[in-house]
N, C-alpha and C positions, 0 to 999 in steps of 0.2 A: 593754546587750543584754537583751532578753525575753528571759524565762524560759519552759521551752515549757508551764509550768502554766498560766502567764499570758496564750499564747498560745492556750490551749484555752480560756479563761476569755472571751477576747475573743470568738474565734469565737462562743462561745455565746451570749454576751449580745448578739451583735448578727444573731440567727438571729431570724426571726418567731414560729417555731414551734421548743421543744426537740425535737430529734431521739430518735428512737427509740431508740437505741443507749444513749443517756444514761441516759433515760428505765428500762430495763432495769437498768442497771447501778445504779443508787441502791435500784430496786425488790431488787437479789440483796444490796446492802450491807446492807437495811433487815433482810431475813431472818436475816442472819448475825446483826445486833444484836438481832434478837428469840432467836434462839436460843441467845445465849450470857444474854441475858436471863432467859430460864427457867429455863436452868440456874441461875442465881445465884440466884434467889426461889428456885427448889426446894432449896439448901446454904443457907440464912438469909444472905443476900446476903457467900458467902465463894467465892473464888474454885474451883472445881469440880477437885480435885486428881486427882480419877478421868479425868477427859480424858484424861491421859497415857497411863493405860491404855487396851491394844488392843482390850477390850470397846465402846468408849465413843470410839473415836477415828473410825471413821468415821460417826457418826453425824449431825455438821453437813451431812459431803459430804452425804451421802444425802439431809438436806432441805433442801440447796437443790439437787442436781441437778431432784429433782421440783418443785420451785416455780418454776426455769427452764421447767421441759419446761411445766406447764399454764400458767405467763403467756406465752408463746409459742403456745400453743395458744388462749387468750383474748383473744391478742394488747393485752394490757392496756398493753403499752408504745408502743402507737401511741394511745392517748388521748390529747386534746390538755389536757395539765394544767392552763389557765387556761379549761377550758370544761367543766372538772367539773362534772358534772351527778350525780340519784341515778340514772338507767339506767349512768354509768360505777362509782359505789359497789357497783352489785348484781354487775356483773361481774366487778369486783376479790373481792367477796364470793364469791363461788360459783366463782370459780378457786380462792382459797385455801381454801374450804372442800373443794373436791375432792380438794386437793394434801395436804390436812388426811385425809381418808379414805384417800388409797392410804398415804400415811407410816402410818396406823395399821397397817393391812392388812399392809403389809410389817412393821410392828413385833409384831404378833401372826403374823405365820407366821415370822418367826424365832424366837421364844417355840415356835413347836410343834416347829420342828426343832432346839432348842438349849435347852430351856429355860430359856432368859433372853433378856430383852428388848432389843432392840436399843440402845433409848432409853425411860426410865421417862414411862410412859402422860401423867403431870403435867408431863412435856417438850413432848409435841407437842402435848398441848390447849392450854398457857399461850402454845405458838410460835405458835402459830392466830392467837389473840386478838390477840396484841401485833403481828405483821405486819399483821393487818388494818389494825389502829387506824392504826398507822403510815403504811400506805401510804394510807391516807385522809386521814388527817392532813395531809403534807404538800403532799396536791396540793391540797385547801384553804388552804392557808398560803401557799402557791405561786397561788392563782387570786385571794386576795383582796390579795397582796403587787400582783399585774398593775392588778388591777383600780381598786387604792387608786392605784397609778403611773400609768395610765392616764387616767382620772376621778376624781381627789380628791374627796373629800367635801365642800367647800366649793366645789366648780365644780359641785357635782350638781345637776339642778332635781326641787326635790318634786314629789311626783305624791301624790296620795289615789285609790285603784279601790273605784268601789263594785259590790259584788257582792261577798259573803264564799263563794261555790259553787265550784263548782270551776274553771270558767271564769274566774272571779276569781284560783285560787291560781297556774291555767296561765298569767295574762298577769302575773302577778308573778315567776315563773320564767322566763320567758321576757326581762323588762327586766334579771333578774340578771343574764342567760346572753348578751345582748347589752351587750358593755361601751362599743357606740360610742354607746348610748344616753343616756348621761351622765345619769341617774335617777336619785332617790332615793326607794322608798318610802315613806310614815308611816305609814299605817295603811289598812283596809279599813272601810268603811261599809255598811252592811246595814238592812235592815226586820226581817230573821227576830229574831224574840225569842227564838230557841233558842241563837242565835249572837252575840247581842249581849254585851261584855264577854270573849267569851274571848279566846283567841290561838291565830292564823293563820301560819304561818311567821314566828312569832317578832313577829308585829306586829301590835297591840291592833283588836279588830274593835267600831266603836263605830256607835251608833243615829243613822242616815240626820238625824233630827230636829236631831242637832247639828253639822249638815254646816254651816251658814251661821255657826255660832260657831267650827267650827274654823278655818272659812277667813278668818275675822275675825282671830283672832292669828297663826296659821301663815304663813309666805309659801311658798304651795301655786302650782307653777306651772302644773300639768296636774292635771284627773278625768277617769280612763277610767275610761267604762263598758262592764263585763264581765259583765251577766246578758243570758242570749242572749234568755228570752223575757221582753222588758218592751215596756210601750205608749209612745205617741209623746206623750202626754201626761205620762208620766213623763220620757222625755228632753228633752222641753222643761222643765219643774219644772227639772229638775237642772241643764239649761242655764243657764237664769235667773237661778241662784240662782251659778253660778260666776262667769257674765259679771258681776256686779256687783263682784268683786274680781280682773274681769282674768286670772281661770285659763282657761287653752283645754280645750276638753272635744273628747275622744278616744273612738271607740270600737270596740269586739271587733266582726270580722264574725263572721258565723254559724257553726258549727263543720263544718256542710257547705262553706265557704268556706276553710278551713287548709289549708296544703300537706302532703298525706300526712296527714294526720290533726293536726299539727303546727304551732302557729300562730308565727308569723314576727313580732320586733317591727313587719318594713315593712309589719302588714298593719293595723296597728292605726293607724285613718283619723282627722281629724277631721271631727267633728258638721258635716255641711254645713245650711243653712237650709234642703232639700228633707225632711229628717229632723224637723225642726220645726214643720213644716207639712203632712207625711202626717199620716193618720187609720188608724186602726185596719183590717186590710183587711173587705171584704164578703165575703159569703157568698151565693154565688153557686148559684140552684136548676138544677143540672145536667141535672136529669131535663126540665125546662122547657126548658131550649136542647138539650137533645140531640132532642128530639123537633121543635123548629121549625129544626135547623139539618143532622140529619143526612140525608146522600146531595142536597142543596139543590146547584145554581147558584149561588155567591153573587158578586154585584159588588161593588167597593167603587173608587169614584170620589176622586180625591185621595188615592189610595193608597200615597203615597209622602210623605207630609205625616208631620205632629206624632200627630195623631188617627188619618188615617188607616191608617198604619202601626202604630202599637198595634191598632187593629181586625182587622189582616191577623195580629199574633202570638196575638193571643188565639184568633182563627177556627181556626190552624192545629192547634191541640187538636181539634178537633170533627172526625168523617167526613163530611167534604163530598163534593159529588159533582165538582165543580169550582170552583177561585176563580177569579174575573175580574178584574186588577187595574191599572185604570186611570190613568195622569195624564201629565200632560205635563212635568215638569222633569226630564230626562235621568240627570243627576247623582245625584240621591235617588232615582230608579228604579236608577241600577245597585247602588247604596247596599240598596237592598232585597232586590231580588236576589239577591247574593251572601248577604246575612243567612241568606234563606230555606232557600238552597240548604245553606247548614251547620245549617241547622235538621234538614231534611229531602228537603231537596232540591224542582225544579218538579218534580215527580209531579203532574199536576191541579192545575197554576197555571200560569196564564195570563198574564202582565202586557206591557201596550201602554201605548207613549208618543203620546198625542193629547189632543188639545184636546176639550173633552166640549160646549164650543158648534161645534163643525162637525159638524152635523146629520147631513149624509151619512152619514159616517163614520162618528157614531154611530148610527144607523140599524143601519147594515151591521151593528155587533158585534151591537146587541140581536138583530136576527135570526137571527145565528149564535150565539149564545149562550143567549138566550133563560133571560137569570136569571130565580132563583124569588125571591129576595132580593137586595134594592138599598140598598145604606151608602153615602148620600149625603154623603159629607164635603169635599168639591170645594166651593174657596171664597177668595174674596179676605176676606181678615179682620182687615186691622190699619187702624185708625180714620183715622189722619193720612193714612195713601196713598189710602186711598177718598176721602176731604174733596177731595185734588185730582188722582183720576183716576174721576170721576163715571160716565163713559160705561165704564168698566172693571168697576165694579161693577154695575151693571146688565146690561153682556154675560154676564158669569159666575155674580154672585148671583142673578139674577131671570131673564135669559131664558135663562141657560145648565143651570136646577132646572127652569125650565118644560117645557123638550125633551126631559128626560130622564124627569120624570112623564110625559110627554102620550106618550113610547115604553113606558114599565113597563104603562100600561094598555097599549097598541098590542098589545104581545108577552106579555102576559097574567102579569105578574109576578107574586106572588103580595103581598108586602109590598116597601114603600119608608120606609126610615128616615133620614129627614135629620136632619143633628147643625146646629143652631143655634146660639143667643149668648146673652147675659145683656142683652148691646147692641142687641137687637131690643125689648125692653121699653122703652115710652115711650123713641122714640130720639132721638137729640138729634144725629145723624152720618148720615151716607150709609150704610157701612157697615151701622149699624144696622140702617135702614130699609130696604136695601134686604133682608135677611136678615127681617123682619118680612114684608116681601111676601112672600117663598118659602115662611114660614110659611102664608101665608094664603093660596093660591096650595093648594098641597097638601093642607091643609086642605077647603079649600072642593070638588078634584077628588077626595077623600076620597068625599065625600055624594053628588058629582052620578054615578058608577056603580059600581058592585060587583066589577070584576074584582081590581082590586089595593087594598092595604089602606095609607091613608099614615100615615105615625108621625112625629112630631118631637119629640126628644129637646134643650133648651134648660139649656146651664151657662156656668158663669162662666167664669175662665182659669185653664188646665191648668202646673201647675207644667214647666217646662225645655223648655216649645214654640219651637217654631223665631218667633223674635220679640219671645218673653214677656220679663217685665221684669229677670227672676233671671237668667240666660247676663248683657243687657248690663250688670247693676250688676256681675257675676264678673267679665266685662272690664274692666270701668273700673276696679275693687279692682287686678285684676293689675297697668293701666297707672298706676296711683297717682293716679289719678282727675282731675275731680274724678267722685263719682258724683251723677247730677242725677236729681232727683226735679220731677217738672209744678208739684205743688199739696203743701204741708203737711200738709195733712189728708186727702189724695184717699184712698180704700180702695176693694181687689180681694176677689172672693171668689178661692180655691184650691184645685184640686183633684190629685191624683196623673194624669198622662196613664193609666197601668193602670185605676186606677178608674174613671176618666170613661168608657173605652172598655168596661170590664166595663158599666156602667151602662149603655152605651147599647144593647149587644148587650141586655142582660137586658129593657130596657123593648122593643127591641123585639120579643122573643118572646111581651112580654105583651101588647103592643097590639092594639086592638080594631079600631081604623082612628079616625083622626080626632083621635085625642089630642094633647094638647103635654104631654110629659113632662119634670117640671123636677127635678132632683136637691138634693138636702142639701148643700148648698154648706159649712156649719158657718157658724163666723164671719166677719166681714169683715176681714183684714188692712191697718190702715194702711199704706201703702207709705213711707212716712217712718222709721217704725218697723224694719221691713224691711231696707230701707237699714243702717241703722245698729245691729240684729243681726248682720248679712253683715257689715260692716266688722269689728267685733269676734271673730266665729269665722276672721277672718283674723289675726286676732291685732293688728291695730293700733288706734289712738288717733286716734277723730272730734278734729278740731280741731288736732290734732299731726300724727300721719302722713300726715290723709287729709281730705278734708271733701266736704260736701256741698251740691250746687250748687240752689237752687230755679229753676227753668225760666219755669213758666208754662203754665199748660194748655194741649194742642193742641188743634188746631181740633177741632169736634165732642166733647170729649172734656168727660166729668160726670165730678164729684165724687165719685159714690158708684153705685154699680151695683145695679139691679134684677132680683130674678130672677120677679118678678109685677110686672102693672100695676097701678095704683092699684085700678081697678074690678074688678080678678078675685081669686080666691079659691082652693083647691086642694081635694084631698082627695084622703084617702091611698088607700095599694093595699095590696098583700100584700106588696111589700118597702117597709122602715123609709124604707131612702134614697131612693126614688121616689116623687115624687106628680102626678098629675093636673090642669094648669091649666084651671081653668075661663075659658075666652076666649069673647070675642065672635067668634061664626061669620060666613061671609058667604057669599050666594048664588052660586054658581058664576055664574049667566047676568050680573048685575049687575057682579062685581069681574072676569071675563077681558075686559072690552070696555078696562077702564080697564087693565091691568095690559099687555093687544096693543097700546095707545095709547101706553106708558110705551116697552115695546118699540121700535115704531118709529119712536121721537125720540131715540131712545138716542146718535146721533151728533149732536145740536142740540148748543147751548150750552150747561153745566154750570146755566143758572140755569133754563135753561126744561125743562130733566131734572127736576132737583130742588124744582121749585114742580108737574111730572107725581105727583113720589113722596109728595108732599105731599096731593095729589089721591085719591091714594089709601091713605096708612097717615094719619088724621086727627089722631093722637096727635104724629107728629112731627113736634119742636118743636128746630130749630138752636140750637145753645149753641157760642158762643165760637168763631164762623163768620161769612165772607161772607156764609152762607145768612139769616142771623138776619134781612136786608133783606127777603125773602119773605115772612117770617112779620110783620112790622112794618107792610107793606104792608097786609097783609092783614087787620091788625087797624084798622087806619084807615081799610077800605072797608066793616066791619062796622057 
């Protein structure tokens, strides 16, 4: 037969959470034992014979009926005792320091009406102390008894956080206070030399310099990092230096990011490759676009794209007079849409689903709209599908930019900003080339009249574009791959889609008319390399978990990307990141006969398309194509 102690014992121990009542009841046993406790220090620890007497006997009642009444009023017994935190110490504190105040209060106004003391003054300051301690005590004893039963300390995985600030000590508190996290601190790493060598919650803060020697002997499983404002070039540094001994690197979002003020272990993400490959952001002359953009028309074509929808969030800061916003894939327009709409709602937004080569139609809007500013980013852009859908990319890249300039002058636009490629420079693709025509196309109806002013804005590829190479290597990682890379060696430049789109708004506020505006690309990233960063911030093992497949180049598709042609040369502006390509120009009356020619053969054979495009951008030279026969030809009849 159980016994009914044994029966409450079970109950308890198999509750998720101790109940309040309990809870309570050990908090009034603790006081009892504090205050027979003082008493015994204040007799030279001999049993307190005066109890007996009736001066002195209701004096325990008394401090615990009030030590009941304010932990009831602080509700200290609904703390959850295995999630001790210091906001539950302060509160245990400042109950019993209040219950600590009325006990005197009553013990000096029985002193005035009696004179003598209810209970001697060195009673209830010693019962203060000793309950406190107590009742802190054991809910710590009680959190780390859970915690050690919970997650042993040999199941725990190390973590090293570098950032010794306070964001640092909140995400160390925060893995204590989460026990599903199975964590184990060691230590905090820092730059600050005011900080280096002390101690941090109990655990040694040492110099960042020795982070690649600790992670040598240590078996460190995780670094988070926890300094809110650091550069992208330090989280890579730190990155680099983990990935070589296999620690996953973690890090603190923004502390405008915390729920309630309050940061959550779920919030604490790991380092994706998008973080390693931003740049520092720009600074952007406000006063400059607010004056080329406010109370404007503005259009933006492809407006539901990668590019073009960054163009549409960034515009939505500025006082326009109305957006225009164009395109034709159904799905990423309603995708916009709602965005917009929780942004701010269409108040003066406009968005239509068409096709921007059906002239009529676009006719119609220009005249009803009659933009002041035109964000050309309508565009077929990915190499391998242009290589075998020829007559597609010449509908859209080349006669479907020429309609829509030959209407901006019509309707008296004021500027037209087309976003290009890095793939128009000496192109070796369809694609390319035909984006090199629309350059030069706008360009050239730039100079031949004065109503509207053309700009084109030329970069490399924008990190997480609907396409780009980072989403399918993320896919292939999830599907356990393999992930396939073209070429070994092949290298992209990188840029953040925000920036690219800051960029291009800014250049074209500054433009003059006539410019190719080309951005600071930074370096070029191997994509091999890439590959095989991504694998490892997923946490697994090239060659074990995961590999890597080499493809073979697609068609049309180089090596190494250009953001100038061999014979041109740049110069700078008044922003760092933008510079001025100096390009060979071309006469309007000369390149629209060849370029109307190009046009209407657009529906010929892909070979007699692309020996037209040849015709016209002279630079372009097929690589790792069908095409390459045209050019072979034609070196043979030289």
């Amino acid at each position: 037969m159980v016994s009914p102690i044994k029966k409450l014992y079970l109950k308890v121990r198999n509750l998720h959470i101790t109940p309040p009542w309990l809870i309570m009841l050990m908090d009034i046993i603790l006081v009892a034992i504090a205050v027979f406790l003082a008493l015994f220090i204040r007799d030279n620890f001999q049993f307190p014979a005066h109890l007996y007497t009736s001066d002195w006997v209701y004096a325990p009642i008394i401090i615990l009926i009030v030590r009941f009444v304010l932990f009831e009023i602080f509700q200290t017994h609904h703390l959850v005792v295995r999630y001790t935190s210091t906001k539950d110490v302060a509160k245990i504190f400042w109950a019993c320091f209040l219950g600590t105040f009325i006990i005197g209060l009553i013990n000096f106004i029985d002193y005035y009406l009696t004179k003598h003391f209810l209970v001697p003054n060195s009673v209830w300051i010693m019962e203060f102390f000793i309950t406190t301690v107590l009742m802190v005590t054991y809910r710590f004893i009680f959190k780390m008894y859970y915690m050690e039963t919970m997650n042993p300390a040999k199941r725990r995985k190390n973590i090293v956080i570098f950032g010794a600030g306070a964001s640092g000590v909140t995400t160390k508190r925060t893995i204590d206070r989460d026990n599903a996290s199975k964590y184990n601190v060691l230590a905090f790493f820092d730059e600050d030399a005011t900080k280096i060598d002390m101690q941090l919650e109990s655990l040694p803060v040492i110099d960042l310099k020795f982070l690649n020697d600790f992670l040598k002997i240590n078996n460190v499983s995780f670094l988070i990092i926890a300094v809110q404002k650091i550069t992208n070039a330090k989280v890579k540094e730190l990155t680099d230096i983990a990935l070589q001994y296999n620690v996953k690197v973690l890090k603190v979002p923004p502390v405008s990011r915390w729920l309630n003020g309050n940061l959550s272990f779920k919030q604490i993400k790991k380092v994706k490759i998008e973080d390693l490959l931003e740049r520092d952001p720009i600074q952007l002359d406000l006063s400059l676009l607010n004056s080329e953009l406010n109370d404007q028309t503005i259009m933006i074509t492809g407006a539901a794209g990668s590019i073009g929808s960054e163009i549409v969030r960034q515009l939505l800061n500025f006082h326009y007079k109305q957006l225009i916003l164009i395109d034709e894939a159904e799905t990423p327009c309603f995708f916009l849409q709602n965005e917009i709409m929780q942004i701010n709602g269409m108040d003066r937004v406009n968005l239509h689903i068409f096709d921007i080569c059906d002239t009529q139609q676009l006719d119609k809007f220009m005249q009803l709209y009659k933009p002041d500013v035109i964000y050309h980013a309508a565009a077929y852009k990915h190499v391998p599908m242009m290589e075998k859908n020829v007559r597609s990319a010449i509908k859209v890249n080349v006669a479907g930019t020429k309609s829509l300039a030959d209407m901006a002058v019509k309707y008296g636009a004021k500027k037209f900003v087309m976003v290009s490629t890095d793939k128009a420079v000496n192109p070796t693709n369809v694609m390319g080339a035909s984006k090199r025509i629309a350059e030069m196309y706008v360009q050239a109806l730039n100079f031949h009249q004065s109503t509207t002013k053309f700009i084109t804005t030329r970069f490399g590829n924008v990190l997480d574009s609907n396409g780009s190479v980072i989403p399918i290597f993320r896919k292939q990682i999830e599907n356990g791959g393999p992930v396939t890379v073209t070429h070994q060696d092949i290298t992209r430049y990188f840029m953040t889609i925000s920036e690219a789109c800051q960029l291009v708004i800014t250049a074209g506020a500054m433009g003059k008319g006539g410019e190719i505006f080309i951005f600071d690309m930074g370096k070029s990233v191997r994509i091999y390399d890439l590959a095989k960063k991504m694998i490892q911030l997923s946490g697994l093992t090239l060659d074990k978990d995961i590999s890597i497949k080499i493809t073979g180049l697609r068609p049309g598709e180089k090596l190494y990307e250009e953001l100038l042609a061999n014979e041109e040369n740049t110069t700078k502006t008044t922003h760092k990141k933008i510079m001025v390509a100096k390009v060979r120009t071309y006469e309007y009356e000369q390149l629209v006969p060849k370029i109307e020619k190009l046009i209407e053969h657009q529906n010929d054979d892909d070979f007699t398309i692309v020996s037209l495009m040849k015709d016209v951008v002279e630079e372009f030279k097929s690589k790792n194509s069908v095409f390459e026969a045209i050019d072979n030809q034609r070196e043979k009849q030289q």
